[in-house]
C-alpha positions, -999 to +999 in steps of 0.1 A: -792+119-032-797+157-020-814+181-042-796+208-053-812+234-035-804+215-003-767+220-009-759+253-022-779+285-025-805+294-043-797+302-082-767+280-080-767+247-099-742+217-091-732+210-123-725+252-130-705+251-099-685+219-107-674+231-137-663+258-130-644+244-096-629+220-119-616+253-144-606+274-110-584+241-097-565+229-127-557+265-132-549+269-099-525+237-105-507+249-131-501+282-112-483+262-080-463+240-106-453+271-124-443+287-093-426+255-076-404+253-108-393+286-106-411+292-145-434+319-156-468+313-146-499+312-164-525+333-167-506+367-163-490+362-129-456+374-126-424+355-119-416+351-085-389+377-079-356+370-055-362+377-017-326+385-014-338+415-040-371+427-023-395+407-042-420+380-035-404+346-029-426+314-041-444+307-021-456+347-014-460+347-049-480+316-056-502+319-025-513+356-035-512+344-074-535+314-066-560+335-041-564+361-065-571+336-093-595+313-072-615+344-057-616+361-085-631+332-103-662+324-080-667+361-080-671+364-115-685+331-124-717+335-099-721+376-092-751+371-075-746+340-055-752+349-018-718+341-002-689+360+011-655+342+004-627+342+028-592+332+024-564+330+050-545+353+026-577+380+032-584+370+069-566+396+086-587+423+068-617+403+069-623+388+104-624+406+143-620+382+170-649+366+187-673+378+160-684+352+128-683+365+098-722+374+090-727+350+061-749+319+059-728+304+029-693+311+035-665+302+010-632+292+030-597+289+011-560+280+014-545+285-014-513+271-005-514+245+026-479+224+029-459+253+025-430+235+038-433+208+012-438+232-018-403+246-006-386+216-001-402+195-030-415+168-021-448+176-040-471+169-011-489+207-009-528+215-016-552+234-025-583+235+001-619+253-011-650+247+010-683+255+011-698+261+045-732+267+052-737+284+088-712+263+112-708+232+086-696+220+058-715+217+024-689+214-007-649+206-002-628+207-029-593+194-020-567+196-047-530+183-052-511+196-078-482+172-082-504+141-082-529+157-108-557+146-088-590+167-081-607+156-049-646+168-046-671+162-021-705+175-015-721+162+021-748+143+015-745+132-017-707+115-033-673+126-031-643+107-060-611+119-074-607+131-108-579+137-131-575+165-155-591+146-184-621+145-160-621+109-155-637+099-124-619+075-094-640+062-067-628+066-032-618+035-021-610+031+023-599+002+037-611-026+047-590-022+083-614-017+112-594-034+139-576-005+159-544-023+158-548-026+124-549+012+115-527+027+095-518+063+107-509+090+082-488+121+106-472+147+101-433+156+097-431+186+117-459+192+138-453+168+162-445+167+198-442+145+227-479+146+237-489+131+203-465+106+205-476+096+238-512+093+224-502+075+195-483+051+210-520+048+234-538+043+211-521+011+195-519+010+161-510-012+131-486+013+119-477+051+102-462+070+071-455+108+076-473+131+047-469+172+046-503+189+039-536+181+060-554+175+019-524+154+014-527+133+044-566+131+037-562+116+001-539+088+019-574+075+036-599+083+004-572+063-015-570+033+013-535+039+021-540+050+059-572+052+078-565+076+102-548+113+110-550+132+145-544+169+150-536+174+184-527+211+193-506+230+219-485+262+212-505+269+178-536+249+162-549+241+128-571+271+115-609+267+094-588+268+062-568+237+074-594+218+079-629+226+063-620+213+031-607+180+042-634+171+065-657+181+041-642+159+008-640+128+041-677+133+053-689+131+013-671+099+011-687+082+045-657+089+067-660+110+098-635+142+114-643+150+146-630+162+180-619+132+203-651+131+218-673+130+192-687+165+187-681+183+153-661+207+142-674+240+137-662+272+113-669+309+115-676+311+148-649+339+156-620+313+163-602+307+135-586+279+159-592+241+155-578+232+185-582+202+204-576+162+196-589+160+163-594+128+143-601+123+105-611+088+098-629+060+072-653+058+097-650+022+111-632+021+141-640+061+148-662+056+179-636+037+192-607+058+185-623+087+202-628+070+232-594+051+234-580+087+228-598+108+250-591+085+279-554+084+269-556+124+267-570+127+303-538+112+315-515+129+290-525+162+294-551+168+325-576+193+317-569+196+281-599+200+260-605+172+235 
């Protein structure tokens, strides 16, 4: 076990911080249900108007209801904690290209990540909240509304699952560690022919298709898949996407790295994940990268892994 201190800053216990994490997401919860219902939200936020009329639609409303809520929350909770807090709702105002934001603890949010499956239904968006410390990530808090579950990690120490009675599951991977045994959790829509190529490389045991990176994420804590790839080309992943998920992953024992190992890396004035990505339970991980950066060198020549 880590101390404290070696996880979060000065002044800041665990235990404050998980309460009030677990207060910020169930609220945050009941705001997205509100919102995917089309019914009046809690804690003040208005109805999401019509489109067709000049008002916010859902998901407008619910990401701006749920940023608000979430940052103004760790703001008032800890007023003197020495991070900054950056959103992908704020990021426009807050960041300039090429230059990192000039904070050693850095709070990163997405306050609505599957927005495709909050508009079509199927239940499988997030919530993503993580706490980096200079390039890494310290804290991930990964939250799915429709499953009432509450994912927490901090690196280092444990990461489990916990409902809104506060009762705690373990995560439980796999026991698959043959490559051809993997299970593959993808995506619906961000697909293309170069990550079917390098999926079909790579020679699995199978897949099932999940919207929201947090979504897909909980599939390996839970043991259902062992494995996602992000593999970009017109657009990438952002730190928002990502920092949560790898973080709630690496608290648990599993790894999320670029296909050749080397970490991923936030605030470093690219917002962009890109690359060949791979979130896994860890035991067939070496391997995967290099079955995958091999199989990349003669999918795409030149493209960095």
């Amino acid at each position: 076990m880590m101390s404290n201190s070696a996880i979060l800053p000065a002044g800041v216990s665990k235990e404050a911080l998980l309460t009030e994490l677990r207060r910020l997401s169930w609220g945050a919860a009941d705001i997205l249900r509100a919102y995917a219902r089309g019914e009046q939200p809690p804690h003040g936020f208005p109805k999401a108007l019509s489109v067709d009329n000049g008002g916010e639609g859902p998901v407008s409303a619910a990401d701006l209801a749920v940023n608000e809520w979430l940052l103004a929350g760790l703001s008032g909770a800890f007023p003197d904690a020495g991070w900054t807090l950056l959103s992908e709702e704020t990021a426009k105002e807050q960041l300039t290209e090429g230059e990192p934001l000039p904070a050693e603890w850095l709070w990163i949010l997405d306050p609505l990540d599957g927005t495709k499956d909050f508009l079509q239904g199927t239940g499988e968006y997030a919530v993503h909240l993580a706490l980096v410390r200079r390039n890494r990530p310290v804290l991930g808090v990964v939250l799915l509304p429709e499953a009432d579950e509450l994912w927490l990690g901090l690196v280092g120490d444990d990461a489990w699952c916990e409902d809104r009675g506060g009762t705690r599951s373990p995560v439980r991977f796999s026991e698959r560690s043959e490559l051809s045994d993997l299970l593959l959790v993808a995506s619906r829509s961000h697909r293309d022919d170069r990550l079917e190529k390098l999926i079909g490389e790579l020679q699995l045991g199978g897949s099932k298709a999940v919207g929201s990176v947090g979504c897909k994420v909980a599939t390996i804590l839970r043991g259902e898949t062992d494995l996602y790839i992000s593999l970009s080309g017109r657009s990438a992943p952002k730190d928002w996407d990502m920092a949560a998920p790898e973080a709630v992953l690496l608290a648990a024992g599993g790894r999320f790295t670029h296909a050749d190992l080397g970490d991923l890396t936030y605030n470093t004035g690219d917002v962009r994940q890109a690359g060949c990505l791979i979130a896994s339970h860890g035991k067939a991980h070496v391997a995967l990268g290099e079955r995958a950066t091999r199989a990349m060198a003669e999918i795409d020549p030149g493209f960095q892994v």
